[in-house]
C-alpha positions in Angstrom: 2.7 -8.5 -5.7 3.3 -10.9 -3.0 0.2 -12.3 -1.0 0.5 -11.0 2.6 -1.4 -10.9 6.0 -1.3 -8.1 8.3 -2.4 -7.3 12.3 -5.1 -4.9 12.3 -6.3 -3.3 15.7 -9.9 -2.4 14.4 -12.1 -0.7 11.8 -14.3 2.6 11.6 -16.7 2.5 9.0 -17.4 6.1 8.7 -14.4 8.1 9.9 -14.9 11.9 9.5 -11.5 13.2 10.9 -9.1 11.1 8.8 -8.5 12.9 5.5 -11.6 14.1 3.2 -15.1 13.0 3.2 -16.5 10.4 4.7 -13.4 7.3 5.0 -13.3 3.3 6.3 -10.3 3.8 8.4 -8.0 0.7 9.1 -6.3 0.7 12.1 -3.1 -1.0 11.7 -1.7 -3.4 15.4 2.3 -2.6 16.2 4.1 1.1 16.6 7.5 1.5 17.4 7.3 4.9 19.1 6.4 5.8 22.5 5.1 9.0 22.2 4.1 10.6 25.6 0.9 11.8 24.8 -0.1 8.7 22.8 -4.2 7.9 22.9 -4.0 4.1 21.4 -1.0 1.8 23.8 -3.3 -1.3 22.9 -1.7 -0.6 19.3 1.5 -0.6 20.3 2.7 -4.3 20.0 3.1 -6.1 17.0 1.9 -9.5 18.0 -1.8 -7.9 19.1 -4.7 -7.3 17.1 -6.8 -9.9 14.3 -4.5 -11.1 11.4 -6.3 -10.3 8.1 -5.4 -10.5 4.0 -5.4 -7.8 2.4 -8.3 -8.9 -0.1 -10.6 -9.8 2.9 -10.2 -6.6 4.3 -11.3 -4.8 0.6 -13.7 -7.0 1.1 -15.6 -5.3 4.3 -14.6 -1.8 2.8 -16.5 -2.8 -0.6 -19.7 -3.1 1.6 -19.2 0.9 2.5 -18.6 2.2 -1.0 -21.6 4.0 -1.6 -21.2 5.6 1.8 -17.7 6.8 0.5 -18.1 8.4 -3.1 -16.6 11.2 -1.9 -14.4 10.1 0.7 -12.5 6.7 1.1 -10.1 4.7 3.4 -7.4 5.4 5.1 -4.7 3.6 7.3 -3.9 4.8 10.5 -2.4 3.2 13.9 -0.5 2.4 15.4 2.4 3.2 12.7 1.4 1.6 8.9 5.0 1.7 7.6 5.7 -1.6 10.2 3.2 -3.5 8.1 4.2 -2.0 4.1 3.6 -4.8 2.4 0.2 -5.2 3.7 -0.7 -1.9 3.2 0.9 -1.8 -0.2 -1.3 -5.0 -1.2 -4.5 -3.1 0.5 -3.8 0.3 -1.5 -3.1 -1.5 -4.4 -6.1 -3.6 -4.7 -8.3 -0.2 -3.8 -6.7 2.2 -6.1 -7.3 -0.4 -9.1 -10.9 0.2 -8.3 -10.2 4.1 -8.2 -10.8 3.9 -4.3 -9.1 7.5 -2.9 -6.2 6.1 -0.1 -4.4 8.1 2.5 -1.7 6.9 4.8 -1.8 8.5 8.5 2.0 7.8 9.4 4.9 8.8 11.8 7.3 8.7 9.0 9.2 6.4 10.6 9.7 2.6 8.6 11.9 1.3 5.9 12.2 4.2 3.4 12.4 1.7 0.5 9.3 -0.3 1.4 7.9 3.4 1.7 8.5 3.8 -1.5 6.5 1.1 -2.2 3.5 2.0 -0.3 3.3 5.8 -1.7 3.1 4.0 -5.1 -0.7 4.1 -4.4 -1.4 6.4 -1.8 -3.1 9.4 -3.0 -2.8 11.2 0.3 -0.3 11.6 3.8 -1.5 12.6 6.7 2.0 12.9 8.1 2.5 13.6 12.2 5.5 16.0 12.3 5.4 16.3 16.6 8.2 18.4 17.2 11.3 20.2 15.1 14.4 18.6 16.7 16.1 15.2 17.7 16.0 15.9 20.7 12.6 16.5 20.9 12.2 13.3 19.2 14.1 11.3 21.0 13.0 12.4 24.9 9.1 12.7 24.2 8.6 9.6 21.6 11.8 7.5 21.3 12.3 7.9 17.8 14.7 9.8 15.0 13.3 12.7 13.6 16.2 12.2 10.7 13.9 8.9 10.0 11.2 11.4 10.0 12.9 14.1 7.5 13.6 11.2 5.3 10.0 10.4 4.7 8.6 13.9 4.4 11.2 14.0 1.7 10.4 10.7 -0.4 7.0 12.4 -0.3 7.7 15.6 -1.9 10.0 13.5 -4.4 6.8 11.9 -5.3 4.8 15.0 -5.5 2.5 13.2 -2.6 -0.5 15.8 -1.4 0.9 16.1 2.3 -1.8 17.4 5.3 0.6 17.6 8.2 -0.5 17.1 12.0 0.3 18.3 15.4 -0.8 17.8 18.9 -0.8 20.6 20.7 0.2 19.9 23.8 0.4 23.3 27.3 3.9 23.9 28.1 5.6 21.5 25.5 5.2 23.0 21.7 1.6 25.5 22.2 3.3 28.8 21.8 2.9 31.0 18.5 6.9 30.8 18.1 6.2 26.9 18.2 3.3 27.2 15.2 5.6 29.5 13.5 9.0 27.4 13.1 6.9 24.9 11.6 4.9 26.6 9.1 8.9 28.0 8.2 10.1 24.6 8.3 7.2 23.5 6.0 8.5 25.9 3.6 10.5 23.7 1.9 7.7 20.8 1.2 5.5 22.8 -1.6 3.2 19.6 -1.5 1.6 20.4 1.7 -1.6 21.4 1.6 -2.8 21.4 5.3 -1.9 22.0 8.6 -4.0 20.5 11.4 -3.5 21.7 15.5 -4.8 18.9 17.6 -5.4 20.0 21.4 -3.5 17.5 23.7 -6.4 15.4 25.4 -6.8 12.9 28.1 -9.4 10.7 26.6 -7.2 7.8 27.2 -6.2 7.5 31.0 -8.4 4.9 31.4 -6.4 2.7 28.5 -3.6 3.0 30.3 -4.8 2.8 33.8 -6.4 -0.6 32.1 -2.9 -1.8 30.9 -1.4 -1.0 34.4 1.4 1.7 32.7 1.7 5.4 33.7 0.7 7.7 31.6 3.6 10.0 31.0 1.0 13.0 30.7 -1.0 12.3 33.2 0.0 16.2 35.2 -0.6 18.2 31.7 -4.1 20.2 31.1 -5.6 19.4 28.3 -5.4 21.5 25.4 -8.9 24.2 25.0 -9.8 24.2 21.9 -10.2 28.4 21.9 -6.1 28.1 22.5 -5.7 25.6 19.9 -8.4 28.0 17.7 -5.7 30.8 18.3 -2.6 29.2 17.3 -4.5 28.1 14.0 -5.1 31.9 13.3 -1.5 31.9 12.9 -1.6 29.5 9.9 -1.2 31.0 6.6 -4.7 30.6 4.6 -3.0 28.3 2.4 -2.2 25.7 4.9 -6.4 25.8 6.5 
């Protein structure tokens, strides 16, 4: 495989939210989406962040092994699939030492070179925000064909999928919302999860920092005994 760099935003050693166990989560410098409620615009342009190898960055995860028996790293954002021949290097050098690896994506990147990253990625966490292109297109600039596309090289690859949704008041948090897309789910049998994620406001003072509005800014945040109901919805499969 050809020797690569990449821009990484930062680390987390012990990440508890990002797939199972304990995990080192990489977080990966460039997106090309501009999703509304987005919590990380410092990862949003490519030319930002540290430039690493992939082997150095094995390197600091090697230090957390023990930490991870039962966990172990994934790659988050910003959006992975802009960098896939880092990430493909990184995975590959972990799996060959039977490190588990999961790829938090948007689905959005160069299906081929895709491909090339699921060859070692044991797990998605794929973000499936809303159901239509329209949807896609007004509240984070992107193509939710591009989006399909993935979902679907996945389930070609019989990929263990754990899909994720912010729930967000007034924009995609009623039952009918929860509903069309366990139904539109139906037709991915490698999903095993579905995770509701109450819209928060954590990040205003990011953006207020980076002197851009923050397209949200008017929305309540999510509770998390709303978000608790619409998870009731979930079939017991998908918890």
């Amino acid at each position: 495989m050809r020797r690569c760099s990449g821009r990484i935003h930062s680390f987390q050693s012990m990440g508890a939210v990002d797939g199972p166990g304990l995990r080192f989560v990489v977080f990966m410098q460039g997106c090309p989406l501009r999703c509304a409620y987005c919590h990380n615009p410092d990862t949003w342009e490519p030319d930002g962040g540290v430039e690493y190898t992939p082997e150095r960055v094995a390197e600091k995860i090697r230090r957390f092994l023990p930490y991870l028996e039962n966990g172990g790293v994934t790659v988050t954002g910003g959006e992975p699939l802009m960098q896939p021949e880092f990430v493909a290097e990184l995975f590959g050098i972990l799996k060959a030492e039977g490190v588990h690896t999961a790829l938090d994506t948007s689905g959005v990147g160069d299906l081929q070179k895709a491909g090339r990253v699921l060859e070692y990625t044991d797990l998605v966490l794929a973000d499936v925000k809303f159901l239509t292109a329209e949807d896609y297109r007004h509240y984070c600039k992107a193509d939710f064909q591009k989006v399909e596309a993935f979902l679907n090289l996945a389930k070609k690859k019989n990929i263990p999928l754990w899909i994720r949704r912010v729930v967000i008041p007034g924009i995609n948090d009623t039952k009918e919302h929860i509903i069309d897309l366990v139904d539109f789910l139906e037709a991915y049998p490698d999903v095993e999860k579905i995770e509701l994620l109450p819209f928060r406001k954590l990040c205003l003072e990011k953006y207020e920092t980076m002197g851009i509005p923050f397209p949200l800014a008017k929305v309540p945040e999510m509770t998390e005994a709303d978000t608790e109901r619409l998870r009731e919805i979930l079939p017991d499969r998908y918890r």
